[in-house]
BAFILO-224425 format. One record per residue: residue number from 1; residue in three letters; x, y, z of N, C-alpha, C in turn; chain. Coordinates in nm, 4 decimals, always signed. Example, Ala and Ser with C-alpha at 12.3 -4.5 7.8 and 13.67 -1.06 7.14 Angstrom:
REM BAFILO-224425
(tordren 1,'ALA',(+1.3190,-0.5690,+0.7800),(+1.2300,-0.4500,+0.7800),(+1.3200,-0.3300,+0.7800),'A')
(tordren 2,'SER',(+1.2850,-0.2250,+0.7080),(+1.3670,-0.1060,+0.7140),(+1.2900,+0.0030,+0.7870),'A')
REM end
This chain:
REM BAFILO-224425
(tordren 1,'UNK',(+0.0848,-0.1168,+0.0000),(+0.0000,+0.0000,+0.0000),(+0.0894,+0.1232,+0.0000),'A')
(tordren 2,'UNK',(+0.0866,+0.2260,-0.0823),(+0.1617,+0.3494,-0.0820),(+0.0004,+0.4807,-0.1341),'A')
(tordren 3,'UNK',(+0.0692,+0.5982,-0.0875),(-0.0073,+0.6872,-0.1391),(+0.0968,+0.7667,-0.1640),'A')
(tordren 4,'UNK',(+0.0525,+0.8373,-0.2770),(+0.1023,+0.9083,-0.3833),(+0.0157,+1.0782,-0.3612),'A')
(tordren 5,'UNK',(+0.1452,+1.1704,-0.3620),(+0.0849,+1.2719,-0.3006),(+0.1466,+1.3278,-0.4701),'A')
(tordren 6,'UNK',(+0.0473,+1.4622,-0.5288),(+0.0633,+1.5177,-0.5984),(+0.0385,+1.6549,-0.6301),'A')
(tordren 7,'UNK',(+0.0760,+1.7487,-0.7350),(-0.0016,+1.8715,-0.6735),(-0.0437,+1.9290,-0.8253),'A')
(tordren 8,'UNK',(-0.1479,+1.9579,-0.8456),(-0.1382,+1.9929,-1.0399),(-0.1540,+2.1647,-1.0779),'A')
(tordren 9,'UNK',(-0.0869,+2.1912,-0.9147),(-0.0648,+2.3694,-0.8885),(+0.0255,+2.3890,-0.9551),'A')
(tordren 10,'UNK',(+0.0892,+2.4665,-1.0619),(+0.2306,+2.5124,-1.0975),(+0.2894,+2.5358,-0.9571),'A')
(tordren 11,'UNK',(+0.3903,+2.4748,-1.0027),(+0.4851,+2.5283,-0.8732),(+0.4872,+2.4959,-0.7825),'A')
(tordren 12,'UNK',(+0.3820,+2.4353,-0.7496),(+0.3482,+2.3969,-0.5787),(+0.3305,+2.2718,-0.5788),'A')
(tordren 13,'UNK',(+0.4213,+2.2128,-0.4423),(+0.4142,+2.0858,-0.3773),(+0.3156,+2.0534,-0.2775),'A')
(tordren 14,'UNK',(+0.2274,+1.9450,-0.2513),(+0.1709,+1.8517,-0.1740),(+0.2060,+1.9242,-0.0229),'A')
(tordren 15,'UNK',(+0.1392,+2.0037,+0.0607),(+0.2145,+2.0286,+0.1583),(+0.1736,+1.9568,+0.2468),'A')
(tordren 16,'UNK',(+0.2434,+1.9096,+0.3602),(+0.3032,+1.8238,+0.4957),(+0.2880,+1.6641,+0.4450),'A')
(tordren 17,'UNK',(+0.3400,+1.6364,+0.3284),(+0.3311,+1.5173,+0.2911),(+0.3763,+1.3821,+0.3705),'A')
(tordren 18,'UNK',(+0.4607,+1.3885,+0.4590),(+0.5397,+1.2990,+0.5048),(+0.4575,+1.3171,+0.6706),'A')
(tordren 19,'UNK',(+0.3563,+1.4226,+0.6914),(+0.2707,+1.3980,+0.8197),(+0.1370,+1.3526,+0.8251),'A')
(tordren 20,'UNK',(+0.1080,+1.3775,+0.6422),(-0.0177,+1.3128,+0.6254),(-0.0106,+1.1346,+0.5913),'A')
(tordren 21,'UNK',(+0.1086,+1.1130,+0.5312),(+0.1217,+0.9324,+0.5304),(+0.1271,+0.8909,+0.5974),'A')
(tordren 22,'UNK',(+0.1600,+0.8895,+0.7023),(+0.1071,+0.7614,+0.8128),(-0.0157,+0.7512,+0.8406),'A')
(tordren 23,'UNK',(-0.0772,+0.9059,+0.8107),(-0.2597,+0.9274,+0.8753),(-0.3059,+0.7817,+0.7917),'A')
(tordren 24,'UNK',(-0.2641,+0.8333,+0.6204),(-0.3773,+0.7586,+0.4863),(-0.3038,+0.5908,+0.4893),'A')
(tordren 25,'UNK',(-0.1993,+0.5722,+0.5286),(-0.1551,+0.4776,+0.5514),(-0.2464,+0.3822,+0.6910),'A')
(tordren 26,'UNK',(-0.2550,+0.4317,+0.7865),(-0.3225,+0.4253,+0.9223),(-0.4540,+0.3800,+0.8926),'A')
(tordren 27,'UNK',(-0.5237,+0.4822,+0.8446),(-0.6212,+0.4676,+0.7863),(-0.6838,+0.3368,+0.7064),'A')
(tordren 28,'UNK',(-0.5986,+0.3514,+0.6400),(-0.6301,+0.2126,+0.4896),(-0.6410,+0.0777,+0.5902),'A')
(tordren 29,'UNK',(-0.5238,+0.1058,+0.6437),(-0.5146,-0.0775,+0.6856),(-0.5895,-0.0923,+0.7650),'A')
(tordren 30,'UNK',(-0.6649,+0.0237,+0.8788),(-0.7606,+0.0012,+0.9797),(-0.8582,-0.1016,+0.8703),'A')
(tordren 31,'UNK',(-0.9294,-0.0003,+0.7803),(-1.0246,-0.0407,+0.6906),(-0.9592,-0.1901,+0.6210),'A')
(tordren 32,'UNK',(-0.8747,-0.2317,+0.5936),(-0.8445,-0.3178,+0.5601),(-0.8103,-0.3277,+0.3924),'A')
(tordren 33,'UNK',(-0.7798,-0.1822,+0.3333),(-0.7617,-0.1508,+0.1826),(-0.6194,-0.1613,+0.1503),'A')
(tordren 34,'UNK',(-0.5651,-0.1971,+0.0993),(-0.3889,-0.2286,+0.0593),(-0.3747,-0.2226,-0.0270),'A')
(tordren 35,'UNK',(-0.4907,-0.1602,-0.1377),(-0.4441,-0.0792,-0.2700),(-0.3673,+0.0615,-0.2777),'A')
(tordren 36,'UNK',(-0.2803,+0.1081,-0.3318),(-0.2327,+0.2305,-0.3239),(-0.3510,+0.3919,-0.3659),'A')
(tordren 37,'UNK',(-0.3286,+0.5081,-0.3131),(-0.4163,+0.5331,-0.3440),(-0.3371,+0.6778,-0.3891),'A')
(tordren 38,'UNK',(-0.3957,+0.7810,-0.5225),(-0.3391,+0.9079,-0.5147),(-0.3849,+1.0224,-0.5088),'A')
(tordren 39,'UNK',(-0.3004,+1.1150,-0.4265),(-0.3864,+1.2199,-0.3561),(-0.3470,+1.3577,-0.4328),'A')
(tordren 40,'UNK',(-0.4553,+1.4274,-0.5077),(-0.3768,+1.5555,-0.5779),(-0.4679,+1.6713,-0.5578),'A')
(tordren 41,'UNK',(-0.3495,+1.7478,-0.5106),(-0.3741,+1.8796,-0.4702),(-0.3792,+1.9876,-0.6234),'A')
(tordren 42,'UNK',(-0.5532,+2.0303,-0.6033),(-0.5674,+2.1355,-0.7308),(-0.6342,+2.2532,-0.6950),'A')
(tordren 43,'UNK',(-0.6552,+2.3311,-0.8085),(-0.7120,+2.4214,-0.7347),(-0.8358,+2.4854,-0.8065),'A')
(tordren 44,'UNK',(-0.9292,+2.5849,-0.7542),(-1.0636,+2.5516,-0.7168),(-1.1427,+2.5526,-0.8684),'A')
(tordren 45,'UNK',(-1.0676,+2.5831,-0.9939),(-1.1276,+2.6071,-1.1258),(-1.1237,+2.4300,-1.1240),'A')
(tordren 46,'UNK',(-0.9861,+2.3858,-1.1797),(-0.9783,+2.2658,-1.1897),(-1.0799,+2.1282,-1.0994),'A')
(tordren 47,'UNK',(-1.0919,+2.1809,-0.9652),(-1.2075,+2.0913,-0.9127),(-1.3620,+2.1360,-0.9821),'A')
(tordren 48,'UNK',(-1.3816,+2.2656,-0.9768),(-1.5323,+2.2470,-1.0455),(-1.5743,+2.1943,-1.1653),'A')
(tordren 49,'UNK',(-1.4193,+2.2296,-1.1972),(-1.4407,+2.1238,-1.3699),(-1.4633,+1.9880,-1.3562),'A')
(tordren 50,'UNK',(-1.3804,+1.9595,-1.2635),(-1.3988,+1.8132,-1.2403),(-1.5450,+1.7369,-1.1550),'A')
(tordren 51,'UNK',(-1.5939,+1.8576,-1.0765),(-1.7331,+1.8422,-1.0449),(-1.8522,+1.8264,-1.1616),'A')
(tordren 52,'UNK',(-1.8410,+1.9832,-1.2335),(-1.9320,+1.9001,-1.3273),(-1.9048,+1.8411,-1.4339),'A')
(tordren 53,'UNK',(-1.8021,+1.7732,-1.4882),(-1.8040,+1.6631,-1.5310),(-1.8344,+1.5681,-1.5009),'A')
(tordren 54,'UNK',(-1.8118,+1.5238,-1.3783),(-1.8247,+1.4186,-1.3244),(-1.9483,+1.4230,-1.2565),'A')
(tordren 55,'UNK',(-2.0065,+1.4826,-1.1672),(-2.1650,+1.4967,-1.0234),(-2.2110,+1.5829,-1.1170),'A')
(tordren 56,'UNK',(-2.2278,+1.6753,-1.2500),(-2.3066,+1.7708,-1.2465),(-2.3444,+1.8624,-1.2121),'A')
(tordren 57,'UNK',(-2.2463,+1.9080,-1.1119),(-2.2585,+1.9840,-0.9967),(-2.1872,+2.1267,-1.0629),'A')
(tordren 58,'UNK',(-2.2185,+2.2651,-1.0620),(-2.1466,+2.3681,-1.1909),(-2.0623,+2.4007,-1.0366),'A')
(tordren 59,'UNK',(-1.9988,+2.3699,-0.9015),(-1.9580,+2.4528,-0.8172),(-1.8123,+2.3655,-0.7350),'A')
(tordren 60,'UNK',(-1.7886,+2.4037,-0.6771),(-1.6742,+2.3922,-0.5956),(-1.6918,+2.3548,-0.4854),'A')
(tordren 61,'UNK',(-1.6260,+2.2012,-0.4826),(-1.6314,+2.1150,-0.3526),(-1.4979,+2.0829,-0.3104),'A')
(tordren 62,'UNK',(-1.4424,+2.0692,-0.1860),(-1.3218,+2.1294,-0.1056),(-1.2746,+1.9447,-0.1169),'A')
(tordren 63,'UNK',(-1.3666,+1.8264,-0.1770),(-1.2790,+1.6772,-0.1652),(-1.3979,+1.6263,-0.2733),'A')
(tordren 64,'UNK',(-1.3119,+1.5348,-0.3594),(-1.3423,+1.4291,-0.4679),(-1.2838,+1.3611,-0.4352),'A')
(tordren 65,'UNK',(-1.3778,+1.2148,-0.4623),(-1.3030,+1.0975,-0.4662),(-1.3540,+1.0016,-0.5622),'A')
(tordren 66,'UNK',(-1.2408,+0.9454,-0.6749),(-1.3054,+0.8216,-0.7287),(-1.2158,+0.7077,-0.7128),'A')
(tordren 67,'UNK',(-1.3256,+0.6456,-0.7611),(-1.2898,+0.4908,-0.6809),(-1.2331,+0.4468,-0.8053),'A')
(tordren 68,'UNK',(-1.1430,+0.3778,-0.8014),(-1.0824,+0.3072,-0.9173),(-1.0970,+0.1964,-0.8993),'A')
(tordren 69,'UNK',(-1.0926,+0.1033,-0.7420),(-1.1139,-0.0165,-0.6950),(-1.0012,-0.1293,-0.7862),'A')
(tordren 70,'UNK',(-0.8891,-0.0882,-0.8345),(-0.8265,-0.2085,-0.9451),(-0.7258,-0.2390,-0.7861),'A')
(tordren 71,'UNK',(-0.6797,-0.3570,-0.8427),(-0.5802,-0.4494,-0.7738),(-0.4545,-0.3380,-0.6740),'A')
(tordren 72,'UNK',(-0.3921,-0.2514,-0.7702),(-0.2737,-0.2155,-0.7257),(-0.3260,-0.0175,-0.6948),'A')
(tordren 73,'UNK',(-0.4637,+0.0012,-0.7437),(-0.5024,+0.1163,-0.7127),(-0.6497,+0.1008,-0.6469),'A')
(tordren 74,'UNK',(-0.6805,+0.1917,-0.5388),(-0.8137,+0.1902,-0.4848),(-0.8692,+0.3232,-0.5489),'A')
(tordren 75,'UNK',(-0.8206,+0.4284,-0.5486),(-0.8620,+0.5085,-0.5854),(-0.7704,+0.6440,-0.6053),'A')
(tordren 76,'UNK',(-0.8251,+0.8172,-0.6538),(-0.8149,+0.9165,-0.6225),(-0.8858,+1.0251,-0.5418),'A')
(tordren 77,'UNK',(-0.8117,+1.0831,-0.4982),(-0.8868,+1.1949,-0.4336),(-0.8184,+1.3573,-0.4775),'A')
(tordren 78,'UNK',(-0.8908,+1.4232,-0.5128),(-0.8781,+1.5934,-0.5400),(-0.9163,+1.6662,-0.4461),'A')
(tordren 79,'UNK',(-0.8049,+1.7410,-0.4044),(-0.8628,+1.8296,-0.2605),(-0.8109,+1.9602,-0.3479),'A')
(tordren 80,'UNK',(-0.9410,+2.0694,-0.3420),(-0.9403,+2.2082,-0.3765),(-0.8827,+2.3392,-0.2638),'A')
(tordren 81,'UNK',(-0.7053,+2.3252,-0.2769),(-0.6831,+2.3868,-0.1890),(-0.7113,+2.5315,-0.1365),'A')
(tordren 82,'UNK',(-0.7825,+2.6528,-0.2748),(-0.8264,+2.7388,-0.2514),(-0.9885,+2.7253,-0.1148),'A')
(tordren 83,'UNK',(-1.0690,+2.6181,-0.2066),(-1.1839,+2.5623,-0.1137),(-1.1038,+2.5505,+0.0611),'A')
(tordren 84,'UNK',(-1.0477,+2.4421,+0.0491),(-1.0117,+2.3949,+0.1896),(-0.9555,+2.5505,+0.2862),'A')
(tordren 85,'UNK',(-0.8577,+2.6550,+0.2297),(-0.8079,+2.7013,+0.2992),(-0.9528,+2.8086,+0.3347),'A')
(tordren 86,'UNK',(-0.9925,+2.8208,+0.2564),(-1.1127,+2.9663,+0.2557),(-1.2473,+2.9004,+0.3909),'A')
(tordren 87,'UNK',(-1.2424,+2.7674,+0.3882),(-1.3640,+2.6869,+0.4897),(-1.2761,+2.6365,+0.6372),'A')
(tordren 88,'UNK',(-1.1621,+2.6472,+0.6138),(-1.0471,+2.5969,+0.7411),(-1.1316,+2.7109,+0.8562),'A')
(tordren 89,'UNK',(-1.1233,+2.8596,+0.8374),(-1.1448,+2.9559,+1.0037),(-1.3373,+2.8901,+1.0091),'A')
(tordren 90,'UNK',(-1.3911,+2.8941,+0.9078),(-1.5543,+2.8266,+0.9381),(-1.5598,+2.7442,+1.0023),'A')
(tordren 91,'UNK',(-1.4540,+2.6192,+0.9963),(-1.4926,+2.5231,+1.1058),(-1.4051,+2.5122,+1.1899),'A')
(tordren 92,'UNK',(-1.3459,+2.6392,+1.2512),(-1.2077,+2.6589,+1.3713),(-1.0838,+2.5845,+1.3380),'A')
(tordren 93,'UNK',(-1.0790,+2.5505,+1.2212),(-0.9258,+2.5143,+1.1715),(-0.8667,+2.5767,+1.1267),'A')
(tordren 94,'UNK',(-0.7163,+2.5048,+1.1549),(-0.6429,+2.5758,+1.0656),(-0.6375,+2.4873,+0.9374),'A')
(tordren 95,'UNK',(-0.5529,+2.5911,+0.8283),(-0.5032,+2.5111,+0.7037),(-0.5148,+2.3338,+0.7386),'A')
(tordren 96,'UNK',(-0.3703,+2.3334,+0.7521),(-0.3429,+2.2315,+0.8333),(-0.4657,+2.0841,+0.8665),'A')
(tordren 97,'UNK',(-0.5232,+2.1417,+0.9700),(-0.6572,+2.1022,+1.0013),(-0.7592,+2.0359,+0.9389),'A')
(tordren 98,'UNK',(-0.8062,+2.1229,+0.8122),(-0.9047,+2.1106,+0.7193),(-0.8173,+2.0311,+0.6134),'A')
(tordren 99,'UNK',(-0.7064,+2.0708,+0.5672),(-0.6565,+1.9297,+0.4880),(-0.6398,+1.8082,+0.5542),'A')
(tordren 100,'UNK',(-0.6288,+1.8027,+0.6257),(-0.6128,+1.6685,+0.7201),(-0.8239,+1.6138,+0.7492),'A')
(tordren 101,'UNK',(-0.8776,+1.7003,+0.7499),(-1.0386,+1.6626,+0.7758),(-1.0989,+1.6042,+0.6271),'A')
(tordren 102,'UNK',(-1.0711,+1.7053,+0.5812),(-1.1022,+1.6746,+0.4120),(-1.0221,+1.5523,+0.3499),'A')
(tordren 103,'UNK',(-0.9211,+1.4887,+0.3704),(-0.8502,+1.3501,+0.3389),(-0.9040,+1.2677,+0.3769),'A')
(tordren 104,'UNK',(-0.9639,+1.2966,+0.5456),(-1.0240,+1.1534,+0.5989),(-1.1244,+1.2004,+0.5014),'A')
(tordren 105,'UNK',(-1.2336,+1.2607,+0.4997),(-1.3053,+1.2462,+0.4359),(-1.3415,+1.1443,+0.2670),'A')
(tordren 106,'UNK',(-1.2239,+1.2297,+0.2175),(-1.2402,+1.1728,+0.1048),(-1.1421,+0.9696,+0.0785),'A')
(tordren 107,'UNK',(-1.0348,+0.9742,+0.1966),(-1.0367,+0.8183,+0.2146),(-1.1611,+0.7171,+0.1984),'A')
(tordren 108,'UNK',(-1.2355,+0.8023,+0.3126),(-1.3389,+0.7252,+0.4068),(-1.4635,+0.6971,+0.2990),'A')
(tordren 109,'UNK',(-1.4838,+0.8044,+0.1275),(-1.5408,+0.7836,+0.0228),(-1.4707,+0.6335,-0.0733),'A')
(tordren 110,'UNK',(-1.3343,+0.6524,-0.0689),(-1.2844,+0.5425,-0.1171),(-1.2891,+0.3969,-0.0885),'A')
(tordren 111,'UNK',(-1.3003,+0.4020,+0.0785),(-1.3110,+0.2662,+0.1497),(-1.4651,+0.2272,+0.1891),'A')
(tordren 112,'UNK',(-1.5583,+0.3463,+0.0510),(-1.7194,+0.2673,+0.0535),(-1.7906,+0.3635,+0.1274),'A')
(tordren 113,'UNK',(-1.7391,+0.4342,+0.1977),(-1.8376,+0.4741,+0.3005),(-1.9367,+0.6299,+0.2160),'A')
(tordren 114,'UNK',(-2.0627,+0.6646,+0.2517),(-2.0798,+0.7847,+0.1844),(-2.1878,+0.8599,+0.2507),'A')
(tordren 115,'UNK',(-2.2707,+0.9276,+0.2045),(-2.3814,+0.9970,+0.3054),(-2.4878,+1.0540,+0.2201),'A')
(tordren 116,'UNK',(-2.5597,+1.0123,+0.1408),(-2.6356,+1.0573,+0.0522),(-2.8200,+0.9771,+0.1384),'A')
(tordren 117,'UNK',(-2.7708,+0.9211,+0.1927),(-2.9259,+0.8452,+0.2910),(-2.8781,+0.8665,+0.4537),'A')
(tordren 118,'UNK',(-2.9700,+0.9082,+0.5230),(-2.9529,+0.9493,+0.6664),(-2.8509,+0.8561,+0.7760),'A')
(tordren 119,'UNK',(-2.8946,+0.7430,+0.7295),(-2.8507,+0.5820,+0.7600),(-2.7210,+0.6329,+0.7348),'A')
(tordren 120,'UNK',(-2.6648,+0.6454,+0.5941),(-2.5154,+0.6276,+0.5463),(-2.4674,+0.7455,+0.6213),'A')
(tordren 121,'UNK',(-2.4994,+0.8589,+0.6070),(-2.4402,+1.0289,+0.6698),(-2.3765,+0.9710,+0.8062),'A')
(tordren 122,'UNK',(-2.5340,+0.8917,+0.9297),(-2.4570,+0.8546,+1.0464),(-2.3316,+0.7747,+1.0701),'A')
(tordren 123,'UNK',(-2.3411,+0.6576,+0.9734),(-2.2503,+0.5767,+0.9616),(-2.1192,+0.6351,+0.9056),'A')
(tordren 124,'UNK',(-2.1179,+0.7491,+0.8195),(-1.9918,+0.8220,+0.7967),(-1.9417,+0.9067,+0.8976),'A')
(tordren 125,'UNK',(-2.0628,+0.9783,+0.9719),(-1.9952,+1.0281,+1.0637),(-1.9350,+1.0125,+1.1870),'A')
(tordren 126,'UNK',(-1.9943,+0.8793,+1.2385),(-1.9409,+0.7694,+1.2904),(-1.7779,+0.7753,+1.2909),'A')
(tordren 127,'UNK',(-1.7851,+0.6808,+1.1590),(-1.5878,+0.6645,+1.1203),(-1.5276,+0.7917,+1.1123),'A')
(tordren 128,'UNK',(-1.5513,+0.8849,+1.1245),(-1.5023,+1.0152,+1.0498),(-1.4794,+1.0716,+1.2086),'A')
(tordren 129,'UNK',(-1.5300,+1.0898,+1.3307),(-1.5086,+1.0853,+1.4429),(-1.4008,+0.9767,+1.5187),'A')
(tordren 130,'UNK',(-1.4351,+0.8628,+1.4470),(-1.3932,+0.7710,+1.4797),(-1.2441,+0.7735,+1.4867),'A')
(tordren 131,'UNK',(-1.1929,+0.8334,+1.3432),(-1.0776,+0.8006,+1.2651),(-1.0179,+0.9741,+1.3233),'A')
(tordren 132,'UNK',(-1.0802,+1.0631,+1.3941),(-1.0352,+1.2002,+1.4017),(-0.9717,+1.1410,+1.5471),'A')
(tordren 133,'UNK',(-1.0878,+1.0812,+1.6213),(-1.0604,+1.0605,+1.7772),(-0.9093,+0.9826,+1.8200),'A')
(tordren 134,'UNK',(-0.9057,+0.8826,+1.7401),(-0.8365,+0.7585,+1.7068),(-0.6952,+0.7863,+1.6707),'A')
(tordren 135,'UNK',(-0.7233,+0.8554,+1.5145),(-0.5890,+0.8814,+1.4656),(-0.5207,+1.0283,+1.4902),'A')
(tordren 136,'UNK',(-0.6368,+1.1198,+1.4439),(-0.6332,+1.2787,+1.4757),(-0.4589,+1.3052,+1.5375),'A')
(tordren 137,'UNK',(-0.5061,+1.3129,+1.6803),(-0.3936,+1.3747,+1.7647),(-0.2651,+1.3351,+1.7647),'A')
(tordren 138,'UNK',(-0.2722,+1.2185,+1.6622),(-0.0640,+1.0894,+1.6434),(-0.0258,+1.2087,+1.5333),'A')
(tordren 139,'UNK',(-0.1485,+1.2786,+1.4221),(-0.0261,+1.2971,+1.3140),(-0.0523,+1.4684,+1.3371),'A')
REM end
C-alpha cells in the first residue's frame, strides 16, 4: 500500500506530505484496503471542472473521490486547496486542520463509506469521528 501525493498547482508541492502518510496509511489498513491510493492537490477552477463533469454539480467542492477499486489502485482523491483554505477559520481550523479533515473524508469515500441516505451520513460520521478521535492527535 503506498499513497502518492501530488499537486497539479504550478509550482506547488503537496504540503506536509510525510505527516499526512502515516494518517492515509493508518487509515487504509484500519479499513483493511492495501491498494495504493493518489492524492492531488488542485485548485478551485480545476475541481469544479472536475465536479461538473463528473456529479453535475457547476460549483466547488473542497474533496473528490473516485474509486478506481483495481488491484494495485483503490482510488483518487482531489482536494481544492483554494476551497479547503477559505472553509479551514468556518470550522475553527487551521489550514493544516481542514486538509487533514477533508482527506479523511475523502479516504473514508474510497473505502465505501458515503452519506447521501440518513442511515449512510450517520454511519460516515461515525468513522469520520472515529478516525479524528483515534488517529487525529498521532499525526
Amino acid at each position: 500500500m503506498s499513497c502518492n501525493f501530488f499537486s497539479s498547482i504550478s509550482g506547488k508541492k503537496f504540503p506536509w506530505q510525510k505527516r499526512l502518510e502515516p494518517l492515509v496509511k493508518a487509515l487504509l489498513q484500519h479499513e483493511k484496503k492495501y491498494a495504493s491510493v493518489n492524492i492531488i492537490l488542485c485548485d478551485d477552477s480545476m475541481q469544479r471542472e472536475l465536479n461538473r463533469s463528473w456529479r453535475k454539480l457547476d460549483r466547488v467542492t473542497d474533496v473528490l473521490s473516485f474509486e478506481w477499486n483495481e488491484y494495485s489502485l483503490l482510488g483518487e482523491i482531489y482536494i481544492a486547496e483554494g476551497q479547503v483554505k477559505k472553509q479551514a477559520p468556518l470550522y475553527g481550523n487551521t489550514y493544516y486542520k481542514e486538509l487533514r479533515r477533508v482527506l479523511v473524508h475523502g479516504l473514508l469515500h474510497l473505502c465505501g463509506y458515503d452519506h447521501h441516505g440518513k442511515a449512510e451520513r450517520k454511519t460516515m460520521r461515525e468513522k469520520e469521528i472515529f478516525y479524528f478521535n483515534e488517529l487525529w492527535q498521532k499525526f
